[in-house]
DOROZA-192945 format. One record per residue (C-alpha): y, z, x; residue number from 1; residue in one letter. Coordinates in pm, 1 decimal, padded with zeros to 6 digits, always signed. Example, Ala and Ser with C-alpha at 12.3 -4.5 7.8 and 13.67 -1.06 7.14 Angstrom:
<recs>
+----------+----------+----------+------+------+
!       yy !       zz !       xx ! resi ! resn !
+----------+----------+----------+------+------+
! -00450.0 ! +00780.0 ! +01230.0 !    1 !    A !
! -00106.0 ! +00714.0 ! +01367.0 !    2 !    S !
+----------+----------+----------+------+------+
</recs>
This chain:
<recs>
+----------+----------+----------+------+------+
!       yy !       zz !       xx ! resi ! resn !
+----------+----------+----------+------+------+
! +00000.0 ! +00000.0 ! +00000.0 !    1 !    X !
! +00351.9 ! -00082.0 ! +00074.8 !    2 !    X !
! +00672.4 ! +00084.8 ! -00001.6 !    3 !    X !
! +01041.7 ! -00050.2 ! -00053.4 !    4 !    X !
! +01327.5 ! +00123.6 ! -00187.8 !    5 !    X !
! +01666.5 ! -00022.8 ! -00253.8 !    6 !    X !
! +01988.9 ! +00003.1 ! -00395.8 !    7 !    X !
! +02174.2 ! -00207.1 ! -00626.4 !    8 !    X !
! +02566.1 ! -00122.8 ! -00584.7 !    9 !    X !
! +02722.2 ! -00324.4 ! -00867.6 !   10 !    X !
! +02474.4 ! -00175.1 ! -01114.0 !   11 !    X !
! +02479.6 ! +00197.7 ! -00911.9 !   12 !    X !
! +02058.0 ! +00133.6 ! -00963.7 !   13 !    X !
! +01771.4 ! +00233.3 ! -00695.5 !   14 !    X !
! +01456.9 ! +00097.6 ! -00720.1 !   15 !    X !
! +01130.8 ! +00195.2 ! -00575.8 !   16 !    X !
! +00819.7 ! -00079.0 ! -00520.0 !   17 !    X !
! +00532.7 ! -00032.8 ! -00429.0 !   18 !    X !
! +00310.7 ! -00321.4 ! -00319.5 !   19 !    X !
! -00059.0 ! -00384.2 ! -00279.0 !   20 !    X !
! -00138.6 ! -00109.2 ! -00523.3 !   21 !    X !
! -00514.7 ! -00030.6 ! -00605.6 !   22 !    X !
! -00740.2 ! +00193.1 ! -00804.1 !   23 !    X !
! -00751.6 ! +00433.9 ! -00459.5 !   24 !    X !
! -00342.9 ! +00505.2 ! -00477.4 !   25 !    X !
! -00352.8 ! +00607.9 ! -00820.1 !   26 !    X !
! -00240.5 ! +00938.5 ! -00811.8 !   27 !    X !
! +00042.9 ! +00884.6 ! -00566.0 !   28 !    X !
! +00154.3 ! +00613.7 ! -00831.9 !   29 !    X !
! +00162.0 ! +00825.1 ! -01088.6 !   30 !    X !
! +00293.3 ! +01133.2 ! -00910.6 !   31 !    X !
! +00612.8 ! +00880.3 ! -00814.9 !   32 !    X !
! +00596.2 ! +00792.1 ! -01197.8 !   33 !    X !
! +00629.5 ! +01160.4 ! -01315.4 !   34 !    X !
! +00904.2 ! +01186.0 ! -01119.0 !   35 !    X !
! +01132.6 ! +00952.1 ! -01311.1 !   36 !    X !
! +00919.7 ! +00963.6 ! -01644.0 !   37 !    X !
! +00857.5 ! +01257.6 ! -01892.8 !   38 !    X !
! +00685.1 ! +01013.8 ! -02173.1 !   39 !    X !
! +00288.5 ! +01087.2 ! -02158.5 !   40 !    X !
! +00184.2 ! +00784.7 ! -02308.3 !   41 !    X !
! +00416.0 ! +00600.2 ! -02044.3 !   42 !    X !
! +00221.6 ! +00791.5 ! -01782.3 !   43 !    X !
! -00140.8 ! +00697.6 ! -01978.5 !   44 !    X !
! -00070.8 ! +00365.1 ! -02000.9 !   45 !    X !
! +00004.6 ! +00327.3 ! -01620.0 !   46 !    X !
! -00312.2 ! +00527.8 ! -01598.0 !   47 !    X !
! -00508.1 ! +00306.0 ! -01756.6 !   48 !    X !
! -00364.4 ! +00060.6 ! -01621.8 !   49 !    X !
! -00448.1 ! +00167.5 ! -01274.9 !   50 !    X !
! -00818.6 ! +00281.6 ! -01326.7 !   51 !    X !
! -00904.3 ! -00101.0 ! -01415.3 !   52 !    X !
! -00910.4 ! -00117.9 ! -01084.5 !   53 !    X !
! -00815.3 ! -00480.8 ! -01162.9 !   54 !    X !
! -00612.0 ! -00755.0 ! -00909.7 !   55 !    X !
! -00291.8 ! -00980.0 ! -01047.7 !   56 !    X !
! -00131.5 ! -00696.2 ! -01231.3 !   57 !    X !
! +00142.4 ! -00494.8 ! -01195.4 !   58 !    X !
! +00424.7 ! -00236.6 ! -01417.4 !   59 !    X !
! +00784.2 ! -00175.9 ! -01412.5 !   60 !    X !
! +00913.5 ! +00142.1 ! -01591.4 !   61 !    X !
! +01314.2 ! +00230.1 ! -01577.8 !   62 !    X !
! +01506.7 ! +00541.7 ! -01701.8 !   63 !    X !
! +01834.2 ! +00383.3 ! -01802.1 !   64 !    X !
! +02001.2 ! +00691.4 ! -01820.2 !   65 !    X !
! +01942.1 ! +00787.2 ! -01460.9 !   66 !    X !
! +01921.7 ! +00414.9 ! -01316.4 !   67 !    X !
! +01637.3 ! +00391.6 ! -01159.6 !   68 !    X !
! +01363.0 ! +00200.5 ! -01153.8 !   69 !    X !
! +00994.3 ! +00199.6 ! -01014.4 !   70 !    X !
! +00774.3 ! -00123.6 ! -00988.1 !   71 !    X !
! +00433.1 ! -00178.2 ! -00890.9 !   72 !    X !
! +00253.0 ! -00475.4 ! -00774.7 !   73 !    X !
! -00066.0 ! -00453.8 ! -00768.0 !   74 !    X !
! -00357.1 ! -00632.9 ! -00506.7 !   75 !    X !
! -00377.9 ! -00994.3 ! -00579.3 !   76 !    X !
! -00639.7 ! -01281.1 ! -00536.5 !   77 !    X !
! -00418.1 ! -01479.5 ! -00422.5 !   78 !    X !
! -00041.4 ! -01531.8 ! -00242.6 !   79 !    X !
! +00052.3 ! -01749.3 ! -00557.9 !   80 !    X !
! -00040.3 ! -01458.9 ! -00763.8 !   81 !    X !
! +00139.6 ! -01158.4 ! -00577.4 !   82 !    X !
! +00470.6 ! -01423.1 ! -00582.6 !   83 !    X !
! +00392.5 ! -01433.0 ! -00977.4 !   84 !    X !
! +00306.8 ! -01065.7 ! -01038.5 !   85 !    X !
! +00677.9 ! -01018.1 ! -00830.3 !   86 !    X !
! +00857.0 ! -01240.6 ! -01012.2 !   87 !    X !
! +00751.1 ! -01084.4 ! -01356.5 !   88 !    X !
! +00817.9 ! -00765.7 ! -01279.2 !   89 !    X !
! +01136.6 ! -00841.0 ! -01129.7 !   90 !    X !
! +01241.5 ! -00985.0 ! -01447.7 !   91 !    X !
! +01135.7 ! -00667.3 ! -01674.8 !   92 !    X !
! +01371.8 ! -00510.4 ! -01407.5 !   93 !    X !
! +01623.4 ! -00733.2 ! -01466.5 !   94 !    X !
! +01606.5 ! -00698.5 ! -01818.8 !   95 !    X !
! +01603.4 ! -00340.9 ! -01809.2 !   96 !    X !
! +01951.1 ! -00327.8 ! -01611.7 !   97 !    X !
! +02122.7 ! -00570.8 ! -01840.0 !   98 !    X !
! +01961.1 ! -00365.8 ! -02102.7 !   99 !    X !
! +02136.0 ! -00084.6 ! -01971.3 !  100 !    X !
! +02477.9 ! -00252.4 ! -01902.7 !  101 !    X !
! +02487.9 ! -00491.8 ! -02186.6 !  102 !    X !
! +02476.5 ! -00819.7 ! -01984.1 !  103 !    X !
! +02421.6 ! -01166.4 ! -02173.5 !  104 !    X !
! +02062.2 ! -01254.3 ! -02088.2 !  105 !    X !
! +02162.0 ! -01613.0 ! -02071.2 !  106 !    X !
! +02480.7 ! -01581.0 ! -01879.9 !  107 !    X !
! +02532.2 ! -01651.5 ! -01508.1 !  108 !    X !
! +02564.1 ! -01271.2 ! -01424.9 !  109 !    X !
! +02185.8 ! -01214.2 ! -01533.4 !  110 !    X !
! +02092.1 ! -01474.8 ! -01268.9 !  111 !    X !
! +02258.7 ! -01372.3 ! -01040.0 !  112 !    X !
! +02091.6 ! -01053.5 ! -01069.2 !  113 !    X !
! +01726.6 ! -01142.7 ! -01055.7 !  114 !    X !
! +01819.8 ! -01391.2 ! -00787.0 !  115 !    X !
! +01997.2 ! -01048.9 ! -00565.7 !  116 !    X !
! +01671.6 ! -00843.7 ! -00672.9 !  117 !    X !
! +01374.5 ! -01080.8 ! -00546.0 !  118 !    X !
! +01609.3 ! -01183.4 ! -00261.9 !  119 !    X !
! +01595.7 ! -00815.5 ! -00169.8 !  120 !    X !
! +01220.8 ! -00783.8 ! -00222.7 !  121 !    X !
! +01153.6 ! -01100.7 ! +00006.1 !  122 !    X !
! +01207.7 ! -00899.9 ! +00328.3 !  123 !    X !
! +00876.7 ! -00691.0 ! +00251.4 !  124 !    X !
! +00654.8 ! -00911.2 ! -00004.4 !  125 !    X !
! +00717.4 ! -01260.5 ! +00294.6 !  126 !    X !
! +00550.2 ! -01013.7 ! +00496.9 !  127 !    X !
! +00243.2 ! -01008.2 ! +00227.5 !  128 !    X !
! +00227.7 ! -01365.6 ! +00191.4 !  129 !    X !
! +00249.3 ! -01470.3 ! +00541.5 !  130 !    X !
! +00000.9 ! -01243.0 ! +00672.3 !  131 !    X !
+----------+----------+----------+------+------+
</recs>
């Protein structure tokens, strides 16, 4: 597993991802998940999630109130599917933040957003793909 945090200044929003999550990092997932999250079937459902023990998945949960976020990519079968699992969850991300700050999901500030967020990510997740 692989950690990133960041910081989004315009929105005042850190994030937290975690990469190449599987079934055996569990528990630190959901101990960083309790951290930011009080709702137990939140918490279940990222459970669940994680005891599939499955590849090609991932979840992004966000407390608006305290603007932050923490994403989880999952193993993947393939580089084309870590770059997809990425890009989805960056987008719930996205959406959460203009959620958050009332931005037009079809405006150029939204794009520029998601485009600022995987450009971030890139500096770990190349790292994944090119290895």
């Amino acid at each position: 597993m692989i950690g990133q945090k960041f910081y989004i200044d315009k929105y005042d929003w850190q994030v937290v991802v975690l990469y190449e999550v599987s079934y055996r990092n569990k528990d630190y997932v959901i101990d960083m998940l309790k951290e930011i999250c009080n709702k137990e079937s939140i918490i279940n459902q990222a459970k669940a999630n994680l005891n599939l023990d499955k590849y090609n998945t991932g979840f992004t949960y966000s407390d608006l109130d305290e603007q932050c976020s923490l994403m989880v990519i999952g193993k993947a079968s393939s580089n084309r599917e870590t770059v997809n699992t990425i890009v989805h969850e960056a987008n719930h991300l996205k959406s959460h933040i203009a959620t958050k700050y009332n931005i037009d999901e079809k405006g150029e500030e939204v794009c520029y957003l998601i485009g600022g967020i995987v450009r971030t990510m890139f500096r770990v997740f190349s790292k994944i793909i090119c290895s």
